[in-house]
C-alpha positions as CSV (number, residue, x, y, z in Angstrom):
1,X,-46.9,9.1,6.6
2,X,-43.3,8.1,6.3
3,X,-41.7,6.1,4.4
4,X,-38.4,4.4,4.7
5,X,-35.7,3.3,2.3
6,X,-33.0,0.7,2.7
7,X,-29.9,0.4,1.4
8,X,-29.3,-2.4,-0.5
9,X,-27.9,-5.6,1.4
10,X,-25.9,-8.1,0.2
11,X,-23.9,-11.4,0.2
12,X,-20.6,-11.4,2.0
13,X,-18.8,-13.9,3.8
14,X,-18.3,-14.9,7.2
15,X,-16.3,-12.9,9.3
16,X,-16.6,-9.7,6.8
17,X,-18.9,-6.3,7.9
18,X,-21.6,-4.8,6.3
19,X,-23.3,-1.6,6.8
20,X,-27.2,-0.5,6.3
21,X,-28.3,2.4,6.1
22,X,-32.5,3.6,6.3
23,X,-33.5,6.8,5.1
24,X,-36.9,8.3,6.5
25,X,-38.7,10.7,4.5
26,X,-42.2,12.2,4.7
27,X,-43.6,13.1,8.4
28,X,-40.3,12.6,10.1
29,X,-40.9,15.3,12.8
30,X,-43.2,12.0,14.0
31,X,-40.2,9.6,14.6
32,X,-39.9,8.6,18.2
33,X,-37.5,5.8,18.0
34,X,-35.6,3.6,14.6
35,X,-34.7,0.3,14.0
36,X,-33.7,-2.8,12.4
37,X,-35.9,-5.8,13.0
38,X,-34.8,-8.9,10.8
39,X,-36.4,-12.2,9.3
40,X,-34.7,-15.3,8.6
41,X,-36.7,-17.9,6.6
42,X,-39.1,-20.0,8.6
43,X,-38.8,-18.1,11.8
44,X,-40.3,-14.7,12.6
45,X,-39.4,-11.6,12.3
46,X,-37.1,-10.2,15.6
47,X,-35.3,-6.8,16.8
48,X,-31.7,-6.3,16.0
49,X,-31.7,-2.9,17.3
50,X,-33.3,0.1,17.8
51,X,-32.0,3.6,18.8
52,X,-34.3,6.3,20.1
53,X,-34.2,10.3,19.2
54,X,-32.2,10.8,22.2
55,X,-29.5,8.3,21.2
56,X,-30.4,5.7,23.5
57,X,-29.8,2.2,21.9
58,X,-30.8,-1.4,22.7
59,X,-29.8,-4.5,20.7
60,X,-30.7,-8.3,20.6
61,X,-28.2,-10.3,23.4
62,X,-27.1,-12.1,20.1
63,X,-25.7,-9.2,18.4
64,X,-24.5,-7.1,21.2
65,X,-20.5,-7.0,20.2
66,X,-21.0,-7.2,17.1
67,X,-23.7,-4.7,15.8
68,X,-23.3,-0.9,15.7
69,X,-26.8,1.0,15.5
70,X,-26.3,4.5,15.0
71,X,-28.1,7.6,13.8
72,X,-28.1,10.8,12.0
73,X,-31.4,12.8,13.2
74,X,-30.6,16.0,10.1
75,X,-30.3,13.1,7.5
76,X,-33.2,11.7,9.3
77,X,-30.8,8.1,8.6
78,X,-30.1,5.2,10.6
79,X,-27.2,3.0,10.2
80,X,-26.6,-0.7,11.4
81,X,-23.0,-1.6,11.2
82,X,-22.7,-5.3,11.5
83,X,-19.3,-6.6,11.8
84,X,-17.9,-10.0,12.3
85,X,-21.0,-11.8,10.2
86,X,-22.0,-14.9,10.8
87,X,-24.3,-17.6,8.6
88,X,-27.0,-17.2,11.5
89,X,-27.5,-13.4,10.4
90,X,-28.7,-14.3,6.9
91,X,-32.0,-12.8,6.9
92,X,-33.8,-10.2,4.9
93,X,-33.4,-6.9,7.6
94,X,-36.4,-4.5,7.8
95,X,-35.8,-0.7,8.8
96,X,-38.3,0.3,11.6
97,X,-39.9,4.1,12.6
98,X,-42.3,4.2,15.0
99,X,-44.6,7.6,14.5
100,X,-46.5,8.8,17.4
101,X,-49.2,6.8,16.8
102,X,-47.9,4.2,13.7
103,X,-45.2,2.0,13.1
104,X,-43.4,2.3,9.5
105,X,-41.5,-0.2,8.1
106,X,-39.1,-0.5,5.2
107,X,-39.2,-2.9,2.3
108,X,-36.6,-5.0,3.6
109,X,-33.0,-6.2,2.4
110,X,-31.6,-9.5,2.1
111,X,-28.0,-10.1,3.5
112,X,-26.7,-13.5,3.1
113,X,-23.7,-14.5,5.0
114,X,-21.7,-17.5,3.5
115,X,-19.7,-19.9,5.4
């Protein structure tokens, strides 16, 4: 099993930056790849980003620019940098390990972004 804790979120406004971060504990010789999915209210939940062990990233077209995933594999932590915020990416933001057989998920964190 692993189990994954976010940092807590928060409200900013828009234009400012904000970093997560997700530490994995437990089984985390099983991690493939990380990520950050996120959930606005009324819509379903979608991928932000998601880095592999290796380093290789991918992001949503609508934060590419603007969101930094990143990832410390001896802290077993993965970051999400998200800079110039915008109301659109209020959401509560999961954390995201998939195992070699399950996918974890976090708790989730709200970040508000005011206008």
């Amino acid at each position: 099993q692993v189990q994954l804790v976010e940092s807590r979120g928060g409200l900013v406004q828009a234009g400012q930056s904000l970093r997560l971060s997700c530490a994995a504990s437990g089984s985390t010789s099983s991690i493939n790849a990380m990520g950050w999915y996120r959930q606005a209210p009324g819509k379903q939940r979608e991928l932000v980003a998601r880095i592999t062990s290796g380093g290789m990233t991918n992001y949503a077209d609508s934060m590419k620019g603007r969101f930094t995933i990143s990832r410390d594999n001896a802290k077993n932590t993965v970051y999400l940098q998200m800079n110039s915020l915008k109301p659109e990416d209020t959401a509560v933001y999961y954390c995201n390990a998939e195992g070699k057989r399950l996918i974890y998920w976090g708790q989730g964190t709200q970040v508000t972004v005011s206008s």
